[in-house]
Phi, psi and omega in degrees: 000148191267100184265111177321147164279355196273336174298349200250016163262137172303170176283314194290342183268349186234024159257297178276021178238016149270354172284336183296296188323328175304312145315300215320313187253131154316314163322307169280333165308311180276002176234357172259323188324313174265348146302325183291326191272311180287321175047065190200154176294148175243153176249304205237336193231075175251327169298313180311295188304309161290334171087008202231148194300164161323289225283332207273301175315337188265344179267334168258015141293327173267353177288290182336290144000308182270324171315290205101028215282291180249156174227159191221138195231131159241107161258134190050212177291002193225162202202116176256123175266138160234167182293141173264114198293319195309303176296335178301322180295308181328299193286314154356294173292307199283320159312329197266314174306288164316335162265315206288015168272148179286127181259152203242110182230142182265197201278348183264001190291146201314000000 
């Protein structure tokens, strides 16, 4: 029988490296910074704003999307993203757990 390599990772471990993913581009960094900033739905002016074609923004709109990062309303022919809070706390926590851990090393250590 074939075993995915990904079972031998926790849920919890495989979580935080999709939440990691989320980073991975300056771009999705720069499209939550300005969801954050406006602390708002955006419809329209993420092109603008970020400087990157439609097609480039709708493709790290939707991975942020798929993360559950951001969430999206269709109004008219267009679709307004804003940070989805719940999840943001989430992603939050669960990161906040995973850096604040202590490391213990002694002085022989490489």
């Amino acid at each position: 029988m074939l075993l995915n390599k990904k079972d031998n990772y926790s849920e919890e471990q495989k979580q935080i490296a999709l939440f990691a993913k989320a980073f991975a581009h300056p771009a999705r960094v720069s499209i939550l910074q300005h969801l954050f900033k406006i602390n708002a739905c955006v419809c329209g002016d993420l092109v603008d704003e970020i400087g990157l074609a439609q097609s480039t923004i709708s493709q790290h709109l939707k991975e942020l999307r798929q993360l559950g990062l951001i969430k999206g309303t269709v109004e008219g022919t267009s679709v307004c993203y804003c940070i989805d809070k719940e999840n943001w706390s989430k992603m939050k926590n669960t990161m906040l757990s995973f850096l604040n851990q202590d490391i213990q090393i002694s002085d022989e250590c490489c």
